[in-house]
N, C-alpha and C positions, 0 to 999 in steps of 0.2 A: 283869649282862652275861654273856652267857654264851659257851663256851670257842669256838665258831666263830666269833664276833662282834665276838673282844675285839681290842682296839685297831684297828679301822675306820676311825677318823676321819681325817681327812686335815687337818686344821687343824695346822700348823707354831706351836710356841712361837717366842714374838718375845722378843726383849731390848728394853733402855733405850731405844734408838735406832727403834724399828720396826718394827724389820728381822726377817728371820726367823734364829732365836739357833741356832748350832750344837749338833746332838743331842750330849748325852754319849757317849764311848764307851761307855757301859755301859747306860743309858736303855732299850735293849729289853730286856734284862733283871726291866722291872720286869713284866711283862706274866707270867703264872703257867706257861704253854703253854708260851711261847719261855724261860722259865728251865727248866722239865721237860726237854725236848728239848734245851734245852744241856750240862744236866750231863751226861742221858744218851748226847749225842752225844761227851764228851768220853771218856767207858767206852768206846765202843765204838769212839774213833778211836784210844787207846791200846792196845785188844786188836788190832785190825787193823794198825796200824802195828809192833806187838812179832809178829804174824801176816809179815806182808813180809820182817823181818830174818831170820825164821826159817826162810820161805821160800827166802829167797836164800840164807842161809849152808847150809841142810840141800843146796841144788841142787850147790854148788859140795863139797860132800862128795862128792857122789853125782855129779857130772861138772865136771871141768876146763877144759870150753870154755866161753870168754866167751860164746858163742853162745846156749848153753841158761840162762848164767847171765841178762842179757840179756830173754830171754824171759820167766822168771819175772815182771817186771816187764808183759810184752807179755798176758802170758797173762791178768793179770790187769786190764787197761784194754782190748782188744782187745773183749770183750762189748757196751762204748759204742758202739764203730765200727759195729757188727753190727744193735744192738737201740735205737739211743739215739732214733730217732725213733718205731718204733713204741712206746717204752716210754712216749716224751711223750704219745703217741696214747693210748692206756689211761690215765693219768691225768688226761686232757681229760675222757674217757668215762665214767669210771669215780670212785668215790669214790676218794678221795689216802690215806684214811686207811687204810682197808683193804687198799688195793695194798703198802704200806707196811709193814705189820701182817707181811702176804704176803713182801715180800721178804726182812724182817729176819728172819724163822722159816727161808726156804732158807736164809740164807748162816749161821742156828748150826747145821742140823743138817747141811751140809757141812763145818763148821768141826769137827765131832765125828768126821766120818767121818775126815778128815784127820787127826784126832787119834789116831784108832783103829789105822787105817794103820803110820802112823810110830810110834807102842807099840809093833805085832807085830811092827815090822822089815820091813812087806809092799810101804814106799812105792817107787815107782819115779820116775826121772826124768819117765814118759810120764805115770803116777798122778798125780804131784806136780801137773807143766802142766796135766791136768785138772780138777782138781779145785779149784786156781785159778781156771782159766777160769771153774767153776761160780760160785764166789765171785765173780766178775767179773759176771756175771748175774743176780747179785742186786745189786749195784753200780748194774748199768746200768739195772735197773728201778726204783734207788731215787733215784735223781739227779732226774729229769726233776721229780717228784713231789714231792720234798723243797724243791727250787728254787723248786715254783709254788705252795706251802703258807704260805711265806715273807710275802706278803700279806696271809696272814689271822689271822697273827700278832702283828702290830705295825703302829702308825700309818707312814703315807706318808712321813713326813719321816725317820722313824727306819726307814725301809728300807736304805738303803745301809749303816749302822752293823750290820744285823743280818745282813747278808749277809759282812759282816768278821767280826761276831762265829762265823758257820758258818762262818768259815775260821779265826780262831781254836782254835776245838773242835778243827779236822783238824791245825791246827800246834802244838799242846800236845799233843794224841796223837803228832805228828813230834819235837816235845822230848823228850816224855815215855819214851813205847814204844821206842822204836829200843835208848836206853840202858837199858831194861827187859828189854828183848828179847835184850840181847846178853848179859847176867848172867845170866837164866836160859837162854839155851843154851849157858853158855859152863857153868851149873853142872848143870843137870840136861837138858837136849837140847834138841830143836825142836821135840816133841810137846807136852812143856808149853805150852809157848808158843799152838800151836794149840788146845788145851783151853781158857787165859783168853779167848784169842780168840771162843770159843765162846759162853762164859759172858756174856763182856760183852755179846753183842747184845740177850741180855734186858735188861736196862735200857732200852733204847729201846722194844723191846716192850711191856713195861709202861709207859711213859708212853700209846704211844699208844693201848693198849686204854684208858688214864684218860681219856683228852683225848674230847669230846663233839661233834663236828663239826657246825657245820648245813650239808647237804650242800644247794646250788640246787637249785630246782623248773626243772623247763623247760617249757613246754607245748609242746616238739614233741619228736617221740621221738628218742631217745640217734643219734646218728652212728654208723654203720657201723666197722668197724677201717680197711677201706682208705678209706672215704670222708673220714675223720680224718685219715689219714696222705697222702691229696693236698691235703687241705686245708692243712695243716702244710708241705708243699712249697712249698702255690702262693703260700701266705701268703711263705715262706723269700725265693723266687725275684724277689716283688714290693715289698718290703722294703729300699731303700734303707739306710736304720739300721741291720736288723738284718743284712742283707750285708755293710756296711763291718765289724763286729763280728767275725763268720767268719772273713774274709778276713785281717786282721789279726791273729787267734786261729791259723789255722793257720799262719801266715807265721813266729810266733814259737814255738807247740809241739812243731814238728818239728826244729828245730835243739835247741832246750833242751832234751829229752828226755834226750839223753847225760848232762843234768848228773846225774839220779839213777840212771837206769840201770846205767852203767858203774861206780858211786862203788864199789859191792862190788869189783870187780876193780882198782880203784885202789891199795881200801884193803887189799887182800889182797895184791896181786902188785906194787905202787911204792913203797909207803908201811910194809909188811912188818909190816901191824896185823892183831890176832883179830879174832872176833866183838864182844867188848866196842868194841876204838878203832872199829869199823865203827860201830856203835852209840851212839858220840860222836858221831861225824862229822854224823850224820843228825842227831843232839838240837841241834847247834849250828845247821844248816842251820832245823831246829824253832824253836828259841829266838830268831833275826832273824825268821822268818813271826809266830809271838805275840807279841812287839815290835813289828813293823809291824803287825800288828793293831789294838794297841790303840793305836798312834800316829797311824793314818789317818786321824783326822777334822781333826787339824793339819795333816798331808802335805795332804790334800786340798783345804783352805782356802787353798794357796798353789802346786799342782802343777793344772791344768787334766789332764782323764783322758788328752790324746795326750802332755802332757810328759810323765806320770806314765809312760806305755807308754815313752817315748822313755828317760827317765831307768833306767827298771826292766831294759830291753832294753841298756844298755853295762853296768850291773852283772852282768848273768847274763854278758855275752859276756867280761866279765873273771875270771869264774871259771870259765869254759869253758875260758880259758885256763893260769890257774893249776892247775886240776887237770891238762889236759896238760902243762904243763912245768914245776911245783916239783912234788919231792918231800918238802917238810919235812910232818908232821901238822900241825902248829902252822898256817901259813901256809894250809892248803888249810884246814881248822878257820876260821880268822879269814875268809876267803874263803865259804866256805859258810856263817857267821853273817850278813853282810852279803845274800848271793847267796836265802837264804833270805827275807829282807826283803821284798827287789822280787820277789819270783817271787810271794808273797802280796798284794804292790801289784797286779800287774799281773793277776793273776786276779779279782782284786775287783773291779777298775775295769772287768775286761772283762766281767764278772759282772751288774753294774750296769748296763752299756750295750746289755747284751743283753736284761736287765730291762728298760729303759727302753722300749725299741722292743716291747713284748708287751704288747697289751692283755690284758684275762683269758682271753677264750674261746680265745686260742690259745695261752696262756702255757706250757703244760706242752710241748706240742710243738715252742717255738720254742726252750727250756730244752736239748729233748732234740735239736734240731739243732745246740746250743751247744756239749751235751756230746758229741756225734758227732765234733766237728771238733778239741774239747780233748783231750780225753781219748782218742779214737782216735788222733789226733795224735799223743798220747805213747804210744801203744801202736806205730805202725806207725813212729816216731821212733827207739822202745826198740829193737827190730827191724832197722832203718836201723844207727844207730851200734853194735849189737852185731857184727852183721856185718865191718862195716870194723875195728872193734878187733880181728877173729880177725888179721889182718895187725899192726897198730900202735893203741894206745890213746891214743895221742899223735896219730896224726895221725886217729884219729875227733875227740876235744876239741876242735883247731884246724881243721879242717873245717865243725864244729857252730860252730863261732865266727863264721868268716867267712861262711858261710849266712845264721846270722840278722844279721850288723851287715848284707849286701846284702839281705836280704829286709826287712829296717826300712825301708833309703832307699829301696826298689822302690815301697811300698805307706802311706807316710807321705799321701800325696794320699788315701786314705780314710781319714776323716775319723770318731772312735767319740763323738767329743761331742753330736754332733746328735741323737741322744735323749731328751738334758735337755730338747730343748726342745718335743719332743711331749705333747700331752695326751690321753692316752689314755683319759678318763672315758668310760664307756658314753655312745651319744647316745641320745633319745627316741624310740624302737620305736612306730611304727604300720607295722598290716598292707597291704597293697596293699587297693585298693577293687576288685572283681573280682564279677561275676554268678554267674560260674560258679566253685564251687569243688572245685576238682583233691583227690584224696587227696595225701597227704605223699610219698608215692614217686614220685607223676607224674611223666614229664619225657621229653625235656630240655623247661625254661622258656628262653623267647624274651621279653626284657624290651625295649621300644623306649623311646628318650624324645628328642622332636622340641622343638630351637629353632629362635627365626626369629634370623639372627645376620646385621644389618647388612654390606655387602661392605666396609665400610673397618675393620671389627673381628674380621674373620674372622684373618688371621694369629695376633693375640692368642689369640682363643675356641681354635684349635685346638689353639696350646701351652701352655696352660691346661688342656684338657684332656685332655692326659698324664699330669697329677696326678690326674685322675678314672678315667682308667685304670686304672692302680696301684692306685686304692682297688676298684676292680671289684673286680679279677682279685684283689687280696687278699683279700677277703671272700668270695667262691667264685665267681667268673665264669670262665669254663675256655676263652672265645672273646670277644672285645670290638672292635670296628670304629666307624667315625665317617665316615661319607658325607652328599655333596651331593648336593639334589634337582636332576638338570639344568630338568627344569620349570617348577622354584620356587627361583633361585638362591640365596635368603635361609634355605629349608629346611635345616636339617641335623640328620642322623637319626645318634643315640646308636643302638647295638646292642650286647645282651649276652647269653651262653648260660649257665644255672645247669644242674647235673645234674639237679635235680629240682624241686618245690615247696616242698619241704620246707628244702631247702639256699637257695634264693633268700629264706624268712622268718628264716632262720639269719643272713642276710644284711642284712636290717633287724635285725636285734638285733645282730649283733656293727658296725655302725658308730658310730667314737668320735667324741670335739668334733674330732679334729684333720682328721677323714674328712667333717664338712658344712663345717668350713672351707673345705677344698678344693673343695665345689660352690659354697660361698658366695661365690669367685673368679671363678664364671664367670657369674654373675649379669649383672655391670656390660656384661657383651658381648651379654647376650640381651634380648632386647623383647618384652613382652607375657609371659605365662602359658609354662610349660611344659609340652607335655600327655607321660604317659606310659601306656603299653598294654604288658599280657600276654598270653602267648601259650602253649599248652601244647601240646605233640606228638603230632595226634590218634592215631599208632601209640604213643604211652608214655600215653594219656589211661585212665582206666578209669572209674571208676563215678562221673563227678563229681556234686554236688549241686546243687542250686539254691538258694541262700540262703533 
């Protein structure tokens, strides 16, 4: 079996009874790829995380305002905001492994220059943000990529378990680093720090020059950058599932952002702790995220994913509050153990539902509209509540509190479960029957398809095909209509515009079981045969062939 291949299968282990047996927490582990990339993801989530403390603590050396402190954090998520969908769009495009390979190499050799920097004494506050950012850009190109790689690493049932265990890796690097971070800057400075930080991303580089990917064949040529990146849109916007997802991702990001943002100036200016208690604070908040980690597959067995969100969202609002009004360590400590917890439930779950709703061919890009909405969230969030703390840190906390318990009950009517129940298995790809054939860049295609649809089943047929709509316009239809023949009342003519020929065969290969279900509805309303005809733009036409 070889390394792009392994664990494919989709056949779930059954127990005693049947039924299909819950995955071990640790069961993708057993796969060689996903245990390489785990250890080395947990090096390099430890350097990065002991990277952040160092970050923060060296900014608030070098300036006093919670503002710039703050940002640190912004500077370094803000890149997702920026990049997070066309970075999905290159990993659609492009091989994963080598984008990857690509990213992990920028963010050591800025991780060196930063190091360089703060040795000579050269770094500035403006230096510092940038150069963050830069690490932020490697971030945002490796997220979308890393996300949709995940599949081809471990069997289908033992996906959700391995999307915990990659949150894992990042909350033992949270355990780990922070209190790592805070002893060697408290003993030898912040430049060490960015030096390990440096160091660790080889680890991951070396596995994935190890790892041997079999990269898909396509027989039609690769996707343009923008024409991926509307496709990724139009898929986003058509997308019931993966909109409910979004929407409830940023609803909850931008208020909890303060909980780590502001924790530096908590722990500096309320709490009257060094770089070390800063660097507890964080390992306890760690140490609830690896705990729920590894406890998720029982939580899960007994929290459906919106109680889970619902449940996950009054603990963070309860430490939202406790960090604004105690100031014992101990208590804001026990607070951030628990608050650590749910913030790793409720990313998982939103993880997973976001997974759920992505068939392959758009998987990278719907990952990177995931991570636009998370991750920018807590960038333009960190920003938000840094601001308001320059007045009061108290009343940013209790602010960010009462936002997300109103933005919970606002948006509780979308719904993140509904995923579970789509089947996104590739369907069976045949090409249109056509005399004439267009090159791959022809267009626009003009696609018709005509039923006869009885007058007493016409209400039905139409809103019935609302659901075929959706599946258009998600697979790349960019114009879609449904008219009556007044001549022939019983006539009714589907209509749909692809950019090109190329994108309308792109369109018979990306529909899944759940996309002929949905034509398979509108059958019972039609009689007789359905005919369909193409059409191509005799001004986009060029040198067609004759079969």
């Amino acid at each position: 079996m070889t390394a792009g291949t392994e664990g494919t299968t989709d056949t779930a282990p059954t127990g005693p009874t049947g039924r299909a047996a819950r995955p071990s927490a640790w069961a993708p582990l057993r796969h060689r790829i996903f245990l390489g990339l785990f250890i080395a993801q947990i090096a390099s989530n430890v350097g990065s995380m002991m990277q952040n403390v160092g970050a923060a603590w060296l900014m608030g050396d070098l300036s006093s305002s919670p503002t710039l402190v703050a940002l640190v954090q912004t500077a370094t998520l803000l890149p997702v905001f920026l990049i997070g969908l066309p970075a999905g769009a290159l990993a659609d495009i492009f091989d994963r492994r080598h984008l990857l390979i690509v990213s992990q190499t920028w963010m050591l050799v800025t991780a060196v220059l930063l190091a360089t920097l703060t040795f000579s004494d050269l770094v500035t506050p403006v230096s510092l943000l940038f150069l963050t950012f830069c690490l932020g850009i490697g971030a945002a190109l490796t997220l979308p990529a890393w996300q949709a790689i995940q599949p081809e690493l471990v069997p289908r049932a033992e996906f959700p378990q391995a999307i915990a265990l990659g949150a894992l890796t990042f909350n033992l690097g949270r355990a780990v680093g922070p209190a790592l971070g805070g002893v060697v800057v408290a003993l030898a400075g912040p430049p060490w720090v960015f030096l390990i930080n440096a160091v660790s991303f080889l680890a991951v580089v070396g596995v994935l020059l190890w790892w041997r990917r079999d990269v898909p064949v396509s027989r039609l040529p690769a996707e343009t950058m923008a024409g991926a990146i509307r496709a990724g849109m139009r898929f986003g916007a058509n997308s019931s599932a993966l909109r409910h997802v979004l929407i409830r991702a940023a609803v909850f990001v931008l208020p909890a952002a303060a909980v780590l943002s502001l924790l530096p100036v908590i722990a500096r200016d309320r709490l009257d702790l060094g770089s070390g208690g800063y660097g507890l604070l964080l390992a306890a908040f760690g140490i609830g995220a690896a705990l729920a980690a590894i406890l998720r597959p029982r939580i899960d067995a007994v929290l459906t994913p919106d109680r889970m969100l619902g449940v996950g969202t009054i603990v963070i609002t309860v430490l939202l509050l406790v960090d604004g009004l105690v100031a014992n360590p101990w208590v804001v400590g026990a607070a951030l153990f628990f608050g650590g917890g749910a913030w790793t439930l409720i990313f998982t779950t939103m993880s997973v539902a976001a997974q759920s709703a992505l068939p392959a061919w758009v998987r990278a890009r719907g990952m990177g509209l995931f991570s636009l909405v998370t991750v920018g969230g807590l960038a333009l969030g960190s920003a938000l509540w840094g601001i308001v703390a320059n007045s009061s840190v108290v009343v940013a906390e209790v602010a960010a509190a009462v936002c997300l318990v109103v933005g919970s009950l606002l948006t509780r009517r979308w719904r993140i479960s509904a995923p579970q129940h789509l089947d996104l298995t590739p369907a069976p790809s045949d090409d249109p029957i056509v005399s004439l054939v267009p090159r791959p860049t022809d267009g626009p295609v003009l696609v018709t398809v005509s039923y006869e649809v009885p007058e007493e089943d016409l209400p039905q047929f139409t809103a019935t095909m609302r659901r075929v709509e959706r599946q258009r316009r998600r697979t790349g239809a960019r114009r879609w209509g449904l008219y009556r023949d007044l001549a022939a009342p019983d006539l009714v003519l589907e209509l749909f515009v692809v950019e090109s020929w190329a994108e309308h065969l792109r369109q018979h290969d990306r529909r899944t079981a759940t996309d002929l279900a949905a034509l398979d509805l509108v059958r019972p309303f039609v009689k007789g045969d359905v005919a369909v005809s193409h059409y191509v733009s005799v001004y986009g036409l060029g040198d067609a062939e004759q079969p």
